[in-house]
VEXVEXZA-913172 format. One record per residue (C-alpha): residue in one letter; residue number from 1; x, y, z. Coordinates in steps of 0.05 Angstrom, whole numbers. Layout:
(site 'a' NUM (X Y Z));
...
***
This chain:
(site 'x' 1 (507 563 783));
(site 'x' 2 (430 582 761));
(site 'x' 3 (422 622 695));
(site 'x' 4 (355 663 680));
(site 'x' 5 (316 656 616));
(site 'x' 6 (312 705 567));
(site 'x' 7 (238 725 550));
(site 'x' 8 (238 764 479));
(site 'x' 9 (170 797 473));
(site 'x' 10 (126 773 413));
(site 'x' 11 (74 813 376));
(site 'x' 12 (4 795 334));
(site 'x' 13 (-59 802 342));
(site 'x' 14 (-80 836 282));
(site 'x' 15 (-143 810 240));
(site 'x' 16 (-180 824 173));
(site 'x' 17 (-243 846 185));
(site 'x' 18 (-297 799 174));
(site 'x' 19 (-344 822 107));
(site 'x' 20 (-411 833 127));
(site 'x' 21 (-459 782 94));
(site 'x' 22 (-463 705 79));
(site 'x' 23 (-389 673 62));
(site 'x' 24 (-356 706 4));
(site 'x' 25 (-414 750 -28));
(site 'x' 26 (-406 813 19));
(site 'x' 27 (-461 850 36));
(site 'x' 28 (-471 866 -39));
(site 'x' 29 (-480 804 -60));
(site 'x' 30 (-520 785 8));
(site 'x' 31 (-570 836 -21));
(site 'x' 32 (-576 801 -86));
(site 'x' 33 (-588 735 -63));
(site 'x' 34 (-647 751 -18));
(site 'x' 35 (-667 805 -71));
(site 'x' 36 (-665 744 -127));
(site 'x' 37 (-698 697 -87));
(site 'x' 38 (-764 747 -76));
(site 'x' 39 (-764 755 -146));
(site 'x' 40 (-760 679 -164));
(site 'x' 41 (-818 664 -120));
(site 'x' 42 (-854 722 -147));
(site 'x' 43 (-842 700 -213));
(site 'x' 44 (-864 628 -192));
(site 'x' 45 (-935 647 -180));
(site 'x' 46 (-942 658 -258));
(site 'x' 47 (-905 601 -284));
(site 'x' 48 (-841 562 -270));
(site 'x' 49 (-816 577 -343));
(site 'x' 50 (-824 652 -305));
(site 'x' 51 (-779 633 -245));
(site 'x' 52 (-723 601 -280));
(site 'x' 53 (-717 658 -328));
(site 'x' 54 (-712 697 -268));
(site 'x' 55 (-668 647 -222));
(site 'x' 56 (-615 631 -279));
(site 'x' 57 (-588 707 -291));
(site 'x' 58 (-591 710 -218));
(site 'x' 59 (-551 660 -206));
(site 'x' 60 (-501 669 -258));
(site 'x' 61 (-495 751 -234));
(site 'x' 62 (-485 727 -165));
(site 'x' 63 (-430 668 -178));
(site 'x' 64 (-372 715 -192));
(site 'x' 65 (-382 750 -128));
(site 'x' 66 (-379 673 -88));
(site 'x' 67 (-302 657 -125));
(site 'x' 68 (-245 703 -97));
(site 'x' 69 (-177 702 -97));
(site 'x' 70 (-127 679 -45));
(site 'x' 71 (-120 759 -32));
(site 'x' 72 (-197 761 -27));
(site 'x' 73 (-218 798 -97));
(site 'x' 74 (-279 766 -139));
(site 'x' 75 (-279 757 -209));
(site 'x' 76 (-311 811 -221));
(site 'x' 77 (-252 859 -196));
(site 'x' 78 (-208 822 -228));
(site 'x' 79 (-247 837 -296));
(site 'x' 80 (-248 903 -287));
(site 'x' 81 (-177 901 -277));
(site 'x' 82 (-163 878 -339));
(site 'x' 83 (-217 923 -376));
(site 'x' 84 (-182 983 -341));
(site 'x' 85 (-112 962 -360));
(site 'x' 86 (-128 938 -440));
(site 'x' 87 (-166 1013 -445));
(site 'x' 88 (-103 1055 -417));
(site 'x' 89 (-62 1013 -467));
(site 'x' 90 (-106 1021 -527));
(site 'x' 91 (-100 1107 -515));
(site 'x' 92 (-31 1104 -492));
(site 'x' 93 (-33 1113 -423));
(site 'x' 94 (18 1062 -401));
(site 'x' 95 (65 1106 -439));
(site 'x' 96 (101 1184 -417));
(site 'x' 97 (140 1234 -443));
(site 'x' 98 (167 1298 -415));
(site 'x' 99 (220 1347 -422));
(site 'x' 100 (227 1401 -486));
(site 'x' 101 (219 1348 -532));
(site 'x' 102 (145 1322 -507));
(site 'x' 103 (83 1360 -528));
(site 'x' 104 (74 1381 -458));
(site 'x' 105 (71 1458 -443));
(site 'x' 106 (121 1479 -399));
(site 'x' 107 (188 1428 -428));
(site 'x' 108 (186 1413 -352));
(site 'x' 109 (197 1335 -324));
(site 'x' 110 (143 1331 -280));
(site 'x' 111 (125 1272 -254));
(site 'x' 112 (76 1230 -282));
(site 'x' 113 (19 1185 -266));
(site 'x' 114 (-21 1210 -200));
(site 'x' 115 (41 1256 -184));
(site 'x' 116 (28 1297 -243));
(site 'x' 117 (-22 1350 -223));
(site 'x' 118 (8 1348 -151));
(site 'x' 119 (40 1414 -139));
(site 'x' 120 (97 1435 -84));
(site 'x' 121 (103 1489 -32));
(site 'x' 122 (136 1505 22));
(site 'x' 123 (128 1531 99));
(site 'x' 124 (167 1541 170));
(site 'x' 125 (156 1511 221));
(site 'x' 126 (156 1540 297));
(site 'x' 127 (231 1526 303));
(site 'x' 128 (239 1567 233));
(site 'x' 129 (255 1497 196));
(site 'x' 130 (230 1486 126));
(site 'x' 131 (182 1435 103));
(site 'x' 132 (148 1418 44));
(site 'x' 133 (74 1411 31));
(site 'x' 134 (50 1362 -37));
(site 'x' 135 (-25 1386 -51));
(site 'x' 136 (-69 1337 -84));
(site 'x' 137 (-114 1383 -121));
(site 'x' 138 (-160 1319 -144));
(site 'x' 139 (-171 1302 -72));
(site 'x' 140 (-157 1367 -42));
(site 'x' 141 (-103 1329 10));
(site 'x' 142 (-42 1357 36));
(site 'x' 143 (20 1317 51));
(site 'x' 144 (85 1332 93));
(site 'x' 145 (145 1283 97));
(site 'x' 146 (184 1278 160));
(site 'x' 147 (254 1240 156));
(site 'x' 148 (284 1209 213));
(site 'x' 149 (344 1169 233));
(site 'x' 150 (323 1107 272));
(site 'x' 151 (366 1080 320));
(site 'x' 152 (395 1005 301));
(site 'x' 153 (365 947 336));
(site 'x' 154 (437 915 351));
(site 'x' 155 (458 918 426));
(site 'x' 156 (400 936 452));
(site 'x' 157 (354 908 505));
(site 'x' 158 (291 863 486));
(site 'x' 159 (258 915 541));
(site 'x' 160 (276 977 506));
(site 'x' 161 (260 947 438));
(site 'x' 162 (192 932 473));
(site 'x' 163 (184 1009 492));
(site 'x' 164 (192 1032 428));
(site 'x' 165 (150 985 404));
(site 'x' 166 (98 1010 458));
(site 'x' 167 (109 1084 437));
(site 'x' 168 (104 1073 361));
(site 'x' 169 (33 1044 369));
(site 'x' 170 (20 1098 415));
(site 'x' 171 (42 1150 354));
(site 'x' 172 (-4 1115 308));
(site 'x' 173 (-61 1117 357));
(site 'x' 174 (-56 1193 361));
(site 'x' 175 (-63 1188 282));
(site 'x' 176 (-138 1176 303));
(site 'x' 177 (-146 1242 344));
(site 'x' 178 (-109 1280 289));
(site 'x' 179 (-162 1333 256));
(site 'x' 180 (-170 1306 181));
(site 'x' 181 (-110 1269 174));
(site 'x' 182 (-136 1214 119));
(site 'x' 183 (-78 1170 121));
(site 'x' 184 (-2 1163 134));
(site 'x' 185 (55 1115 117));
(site 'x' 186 (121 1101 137));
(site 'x' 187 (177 1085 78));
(site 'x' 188 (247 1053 82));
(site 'x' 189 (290 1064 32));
(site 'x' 190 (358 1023 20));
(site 'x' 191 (407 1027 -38));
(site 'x' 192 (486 1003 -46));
(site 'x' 193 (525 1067 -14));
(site 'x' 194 (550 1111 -79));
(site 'x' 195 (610 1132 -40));
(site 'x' 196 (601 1207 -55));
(site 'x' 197 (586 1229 16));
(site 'x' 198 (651 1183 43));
(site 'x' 199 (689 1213 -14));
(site 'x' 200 (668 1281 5));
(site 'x' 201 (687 1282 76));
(site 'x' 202 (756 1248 73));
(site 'x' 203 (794 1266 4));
(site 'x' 204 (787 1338 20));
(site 'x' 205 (823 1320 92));
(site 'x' 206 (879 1291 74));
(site 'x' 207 (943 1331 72));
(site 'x' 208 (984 1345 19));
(site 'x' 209 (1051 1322 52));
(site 'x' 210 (1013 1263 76));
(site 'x' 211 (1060 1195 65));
(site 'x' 212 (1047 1163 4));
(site 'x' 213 (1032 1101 46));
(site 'x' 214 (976 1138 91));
(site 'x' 215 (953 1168 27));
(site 'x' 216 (944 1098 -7));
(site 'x' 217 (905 1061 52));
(site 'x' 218 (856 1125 55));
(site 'x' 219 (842 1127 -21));
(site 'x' 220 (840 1044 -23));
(site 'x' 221 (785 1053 32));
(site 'x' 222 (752 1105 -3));
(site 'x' 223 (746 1063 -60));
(site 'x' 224 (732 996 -29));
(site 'x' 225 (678 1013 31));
(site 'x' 226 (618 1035 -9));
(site 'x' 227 (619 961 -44));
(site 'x' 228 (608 925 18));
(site 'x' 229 (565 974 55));
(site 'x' 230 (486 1012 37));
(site 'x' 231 (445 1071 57));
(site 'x' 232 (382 1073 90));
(site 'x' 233 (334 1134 97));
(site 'x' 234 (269 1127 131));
(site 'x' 235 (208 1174 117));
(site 'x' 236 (144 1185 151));
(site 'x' 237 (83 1224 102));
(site 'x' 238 (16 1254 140));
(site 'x' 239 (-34 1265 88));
(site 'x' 240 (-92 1317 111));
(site 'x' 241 (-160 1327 74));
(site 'x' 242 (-210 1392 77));
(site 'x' 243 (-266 1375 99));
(site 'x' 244 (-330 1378 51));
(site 'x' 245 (-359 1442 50));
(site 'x' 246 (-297 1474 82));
(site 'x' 247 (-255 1533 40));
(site 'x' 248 (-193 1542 73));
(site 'x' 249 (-134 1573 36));
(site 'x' 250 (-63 1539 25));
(site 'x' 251 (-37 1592 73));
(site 'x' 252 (-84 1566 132));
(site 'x' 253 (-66 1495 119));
(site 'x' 254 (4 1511 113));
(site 'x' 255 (1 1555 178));
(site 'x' 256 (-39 1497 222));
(site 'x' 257 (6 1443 194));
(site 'x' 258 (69 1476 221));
(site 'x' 259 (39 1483 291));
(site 'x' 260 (39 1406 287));
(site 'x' 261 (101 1392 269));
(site 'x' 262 (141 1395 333));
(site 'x' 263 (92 1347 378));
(site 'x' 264 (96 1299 315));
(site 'x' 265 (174 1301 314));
(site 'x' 266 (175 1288 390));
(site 'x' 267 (126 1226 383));
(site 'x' 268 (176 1190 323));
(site 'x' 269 (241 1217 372));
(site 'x' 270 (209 1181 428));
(site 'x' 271 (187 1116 392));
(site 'x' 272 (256 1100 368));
(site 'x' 273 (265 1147 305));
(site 'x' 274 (322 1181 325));
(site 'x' 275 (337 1242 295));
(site 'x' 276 (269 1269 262));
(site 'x' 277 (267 1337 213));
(site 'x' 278 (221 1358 163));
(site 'x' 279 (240 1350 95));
(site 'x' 280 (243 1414 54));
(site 'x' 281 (205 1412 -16));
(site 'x' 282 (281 1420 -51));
(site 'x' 283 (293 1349 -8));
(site 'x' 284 (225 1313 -21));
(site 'x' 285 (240 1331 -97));
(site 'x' 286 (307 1298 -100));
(site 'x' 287 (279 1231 -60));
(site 'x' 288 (230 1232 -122));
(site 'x' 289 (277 1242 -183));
(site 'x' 290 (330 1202 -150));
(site 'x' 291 (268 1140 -143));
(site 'x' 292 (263 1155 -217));
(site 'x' 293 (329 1158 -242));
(site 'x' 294 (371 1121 -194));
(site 'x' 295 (436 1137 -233));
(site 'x' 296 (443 1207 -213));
(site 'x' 297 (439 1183 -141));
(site 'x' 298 (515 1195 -136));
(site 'x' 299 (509 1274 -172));
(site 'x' 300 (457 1286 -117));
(site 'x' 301 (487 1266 -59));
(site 'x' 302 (562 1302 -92));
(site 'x' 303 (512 1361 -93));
(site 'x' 304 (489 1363 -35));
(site 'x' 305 (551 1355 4));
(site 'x' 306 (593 1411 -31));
(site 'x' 307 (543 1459 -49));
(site 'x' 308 (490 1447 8));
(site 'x' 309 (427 1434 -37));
(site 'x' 310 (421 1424 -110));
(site 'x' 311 (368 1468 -126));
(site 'x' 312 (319 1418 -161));
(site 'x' 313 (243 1434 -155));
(site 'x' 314 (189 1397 -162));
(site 'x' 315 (164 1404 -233));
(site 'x' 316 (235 1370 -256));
(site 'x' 317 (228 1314 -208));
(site 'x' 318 (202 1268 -259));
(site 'x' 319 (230 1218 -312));
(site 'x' 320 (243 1239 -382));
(site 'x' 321 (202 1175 -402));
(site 'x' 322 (166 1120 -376));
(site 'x' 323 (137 1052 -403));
(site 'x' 324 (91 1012 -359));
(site 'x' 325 (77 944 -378));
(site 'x' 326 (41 886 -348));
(site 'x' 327 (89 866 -292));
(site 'x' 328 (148 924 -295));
(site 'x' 329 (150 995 -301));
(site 'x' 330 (210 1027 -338));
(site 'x' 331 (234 1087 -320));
(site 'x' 332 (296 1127 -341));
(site 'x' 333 (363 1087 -319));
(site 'x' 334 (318 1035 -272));
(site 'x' 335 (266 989 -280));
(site 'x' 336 (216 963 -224));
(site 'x' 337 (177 921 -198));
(site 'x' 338 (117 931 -131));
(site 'x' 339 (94 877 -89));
(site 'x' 340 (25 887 -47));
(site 'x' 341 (8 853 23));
(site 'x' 342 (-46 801 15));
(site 'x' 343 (-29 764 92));
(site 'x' 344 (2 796 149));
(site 'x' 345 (44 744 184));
(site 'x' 346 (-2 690 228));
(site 'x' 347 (5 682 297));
(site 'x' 348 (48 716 335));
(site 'x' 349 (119 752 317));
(site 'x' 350 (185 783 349));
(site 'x' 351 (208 853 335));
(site 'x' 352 (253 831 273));
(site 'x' 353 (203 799 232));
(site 'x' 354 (209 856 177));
(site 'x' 355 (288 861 189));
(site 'x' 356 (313 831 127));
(site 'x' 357 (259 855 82));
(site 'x' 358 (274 930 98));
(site 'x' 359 (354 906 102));
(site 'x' 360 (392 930 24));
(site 'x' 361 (388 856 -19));
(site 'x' 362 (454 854 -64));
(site 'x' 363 (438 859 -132));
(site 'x' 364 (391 914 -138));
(site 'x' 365 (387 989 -148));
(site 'x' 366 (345 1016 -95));
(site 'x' 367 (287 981 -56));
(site 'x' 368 (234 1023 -16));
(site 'x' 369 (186 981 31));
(site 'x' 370 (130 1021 47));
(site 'x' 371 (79 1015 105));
(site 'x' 372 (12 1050 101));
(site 'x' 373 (-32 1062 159));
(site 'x' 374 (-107 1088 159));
(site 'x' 375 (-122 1115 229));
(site 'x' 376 (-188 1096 251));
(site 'x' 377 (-231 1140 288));
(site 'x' 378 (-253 1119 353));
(site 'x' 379 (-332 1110 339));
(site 'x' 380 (-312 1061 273));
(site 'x' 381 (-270 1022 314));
(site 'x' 382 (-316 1009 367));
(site 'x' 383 (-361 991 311));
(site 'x' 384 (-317 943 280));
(site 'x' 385 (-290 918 339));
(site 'x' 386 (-361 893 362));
(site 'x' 387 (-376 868 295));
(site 'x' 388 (-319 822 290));
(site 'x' 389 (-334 795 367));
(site 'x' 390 (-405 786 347));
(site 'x' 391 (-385 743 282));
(site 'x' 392 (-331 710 331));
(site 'x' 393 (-387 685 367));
(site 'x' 394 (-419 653 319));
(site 'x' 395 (-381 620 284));
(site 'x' 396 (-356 585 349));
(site 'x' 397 (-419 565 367));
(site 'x' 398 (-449 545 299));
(site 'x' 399 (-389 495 277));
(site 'x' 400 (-367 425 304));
(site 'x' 401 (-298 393 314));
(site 'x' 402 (-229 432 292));
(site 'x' 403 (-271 481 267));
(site 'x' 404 (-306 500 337));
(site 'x' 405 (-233 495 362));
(site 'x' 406 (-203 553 307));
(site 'x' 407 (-263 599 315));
(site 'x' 408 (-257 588 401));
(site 'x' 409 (-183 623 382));
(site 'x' 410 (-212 680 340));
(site 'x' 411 (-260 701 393));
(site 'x' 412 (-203 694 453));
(site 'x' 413 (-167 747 401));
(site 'x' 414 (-224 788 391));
(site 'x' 415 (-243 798 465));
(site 'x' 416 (-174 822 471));
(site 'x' 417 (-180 869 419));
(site 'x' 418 (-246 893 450));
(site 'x' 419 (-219 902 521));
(site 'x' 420 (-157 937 490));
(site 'x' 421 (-204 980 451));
(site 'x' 422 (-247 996 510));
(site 'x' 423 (-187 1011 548));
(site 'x' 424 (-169 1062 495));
(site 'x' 425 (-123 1036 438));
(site 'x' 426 (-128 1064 378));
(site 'x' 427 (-148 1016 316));
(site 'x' 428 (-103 1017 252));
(site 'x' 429 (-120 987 188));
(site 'x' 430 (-51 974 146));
(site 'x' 431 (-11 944 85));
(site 'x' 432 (46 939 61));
(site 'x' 433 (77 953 -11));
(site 'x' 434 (148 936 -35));
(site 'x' 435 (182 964 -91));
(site 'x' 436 (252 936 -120));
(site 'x' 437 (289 983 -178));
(site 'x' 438 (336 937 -217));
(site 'x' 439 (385 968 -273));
(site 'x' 440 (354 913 -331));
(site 'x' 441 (292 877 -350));
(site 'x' 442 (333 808 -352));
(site 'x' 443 (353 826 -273));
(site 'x' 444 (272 828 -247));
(site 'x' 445 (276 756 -250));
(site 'x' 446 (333 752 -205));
(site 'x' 447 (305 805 -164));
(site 'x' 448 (224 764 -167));
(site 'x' 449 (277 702 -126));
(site 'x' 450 (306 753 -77));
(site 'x' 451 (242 780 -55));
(site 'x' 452 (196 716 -49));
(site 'x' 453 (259 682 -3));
(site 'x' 454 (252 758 37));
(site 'x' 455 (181 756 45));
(site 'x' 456 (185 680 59));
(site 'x' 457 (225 690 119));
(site 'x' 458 (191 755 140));
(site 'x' 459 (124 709 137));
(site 'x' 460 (83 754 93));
(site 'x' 461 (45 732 31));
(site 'x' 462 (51 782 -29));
(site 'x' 463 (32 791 -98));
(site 'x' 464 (57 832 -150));
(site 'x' 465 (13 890 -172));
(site 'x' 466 (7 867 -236));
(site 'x' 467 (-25 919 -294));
(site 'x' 468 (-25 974 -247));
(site 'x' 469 (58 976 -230));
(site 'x' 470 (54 1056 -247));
(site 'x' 471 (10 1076 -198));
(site 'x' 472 (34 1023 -143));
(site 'x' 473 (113 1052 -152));
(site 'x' 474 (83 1129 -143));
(site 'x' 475 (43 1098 -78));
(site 'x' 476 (115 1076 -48));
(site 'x' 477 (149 1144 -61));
(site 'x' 478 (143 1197 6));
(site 'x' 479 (93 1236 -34));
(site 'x' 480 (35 1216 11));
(site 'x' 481 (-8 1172 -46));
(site 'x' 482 (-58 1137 -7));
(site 'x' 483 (-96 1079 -51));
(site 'x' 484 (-157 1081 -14));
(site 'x' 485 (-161 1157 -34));
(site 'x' 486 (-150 1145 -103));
(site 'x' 487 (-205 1107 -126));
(site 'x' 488 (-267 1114 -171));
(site 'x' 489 (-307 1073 -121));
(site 'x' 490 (-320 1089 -51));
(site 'x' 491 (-267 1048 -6));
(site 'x' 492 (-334 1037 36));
(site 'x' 493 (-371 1007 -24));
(site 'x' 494 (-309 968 -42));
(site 'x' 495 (-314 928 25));
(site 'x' 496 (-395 921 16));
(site 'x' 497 (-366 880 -47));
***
């Protein structure tokens, strides 16, 4: 008798970039120390009175840039953090109102926060299938949402898992080649089953003669199945930018974007998604007021099932009001809490390392875990590529001992990524962002346990997005909110810092 081993594939490989400059300053602060130190010996041909005035605000300028965070911010971020969040307090930022009642024109619930000058339309596709487009006016972006139905990982074989796998990174490497796509992410959303769509498709079936026994077991199950059971729904958002200098109109964008659609579909159908569709703007409205109101999750679905749609548009997909405070954000009948990536998990992984984070956790309302991507060109990641094999290098032959022996493992991973690069893989900067919608404020500390055991066995390190929860709930909806996109400082300066 002879048995044969079972080889499950792992995963890994993926690195931070390395800052450019000396340790923890960044290029930035790089700069300022050799800047400073011209100056001081400038200053010490007058006097040395001269070059301490000089050297002392140098020093203490520079210091906040050297301390960082476990997630890699300096002090100084971390100020300005705090400035920012004490500022939209004091004018009443943290705070929204909408519907008749509010001052707003219109009575309308739009949504707030970054979604609220975002405006929906709609297009057909080449198979004459609906989709909606967000527009960004602020940025000028355009975002679609695809939905698909992935196929389940149970009883199936390590080498198919390993295909799809294979075929997923191959979607996300033709991200790269796609003409001014800025950014994309993929979000899974879970949530305790309502019932409505079971209730839907069986009460109406049964017969009025039926036995009162057959009648009782089918109602019983009705009743009893959603409690021990949860839906999933799994989006994909593309968000495209005009180019600088470009004037196209909405109907152009909306006519090139539907010639895409199809080829996109087939790369998610092939990769494992399953059945893939565009969503409609009716649909990508309801995924939004449902995220915001998670107690009309049952009307929607009842909706939907006996009347086909439920006619909601985008400009009453908001809340009626919304409190943000330092760790929470209150909305309507839910209150949540985000989570942001600071460590992807070390070493090397299987296929189900993210299974029970994206799995429904019993005692909450709805939890979306959302994965962004930002598509690298090929000329940056040849660029980065090098740069990170270059600093690889160094380090392994500037250090001694254990530390010659970690930086001989970084360059081993780094020549891999270069010949995989050179080969032609695609290079994928990403995060991950976790959102969990609880019915109380006395439940998010329940909820704080849940997830830190979940990301604990999913071997990820995350914080919570403290004193900017708003904006880090609307960045986990399907609305195509990129972070890099929406801030006041270059993302390129921000990694100079």
């Amino acid at each position: 008798m002879s048995t044969e081993a079972v080889i499950h594939p792992t995963y890994g490989n993926w690195r931070r970039p390395r800052r450019p400059g000396l340790g923890p300053l960044g290029l930035v602060g790089t700069f300022g120390v050799f800047g400073g130190l011209v100056v001081t010996l400038l200053a010490s041909l007058i006097s040395l009175y001269a070059a301490l005035v000089v050297f002392v605000p140098v020093v203490l300028l520079l210091t906040p840039l050297a301390i960082r965070t476990q997630d890699g911010r300096n002090i100084y971020q971390l100020i300005a953090l705090r400035i920012g969040w004490r500022r939209r307090k004091a004018s009443g930022g943290h705070l929204y109102v909408s519907g008749p009642l509010s001052a707003r024109p219109g009575g309308r619930f739009r949504p707030p926060g970054l979604l609220n000058k975002v405006t929906a339309s709609e297009g057909r596709d080449a198979y004459d299938r609906p989709f909606g487009i967000l527009h960004h006016p602020a940025r000028n972006l355009y975002t679609i949402v695809l939905g698909c139905d992935p196929d389940g990982g149970s009883l199936v074989d390590s080498d198919q898992v390993d295909v799809w796998v294979a075929l997923w990174g191959e979607w996300l490497a033709r991200l790269a080649h796609e003409p001014g796509l800025r950014g994309a992410s993929l979000i899974v959303e879970t949530a305790p089953d309502a019932g409505t769509a079971l209730a839907n498709e069986v009460l109406p079936r049964i017969q009025p003669d039926a036995p009162p026994a057959a009648r009782a077991v089918m109602e019983e199950v009705v009743e009893r199945y959603p409690t021990a059971s949860s839906e999933m729904h799994t989006y994909v958002t593309l968000t495209y930018g005009v180019p600088p200098g470009h004037r196209r109109s909405k109907e152009d964008v909306i006519t090139d974007l539907a010639i895409r659609i199809p080829g996109l579909l087939s790369g998610l159908v092939a990769a494992g998604g399953g059945s893939a569709y565009p969503l409609s703007a009716e649909r990508i409205a309801e995924v939004v007021r449902v995220a915001y109101d998670p107690a009309v999750a049952g009307d929607v679905l009842g909706a939907r099932a006996q009347y086909g749609g439920t006619g909601l548009e985008w400009e009453d997909a908001g809340p009626a009001a919304a409190v943000e405070t330092v760790n929470s954000y209150q909305h309507d009948s839910g209150v949540s809490r985000t989570w942001l990536l600071t460590l992807a998990p070390r070493g090397t992984v299987r296929s189900s390392v993210l299974r029970g984070l994206l799995e429904a956790s019993p005692g909450t309302r709805r939890k979306r875990v959302a994965l962004v991507y930002r598509p690298l060109d090929p000329a940056t990641s040849a660029r980065i590529v090098e740069a990170d094999r270059r600093a690889a290098q160094f380090m392994a032959t500037s250090g001694r001992g254990m530390v010659r022996a970690r930086a001989a493992s970084e360059v081993r991973a780094t020549e891999q990524t270069a010949s995989e690069e050179a080969a032609g893989a695609g290079l994928v900067e990403f995060s991950l962002m976790l959102t969990v919608t609880v019915d109380d404020v006395d439940q998010l500390a329940d909820a704080t346990v849940a997830v830190r055991n979940l990301t604990a066995a999913s071997r990820v390190l995350m914080r919570p997005a403290d004193r900017m929860q708003a904006a880090a709930f609307s960045c986990t909806l399907p609305v195509g909110i990129l972070p890099w996109e929406q801030t006041l400082i270059p993302h390129e300066m921000q990694e100079a810092l």
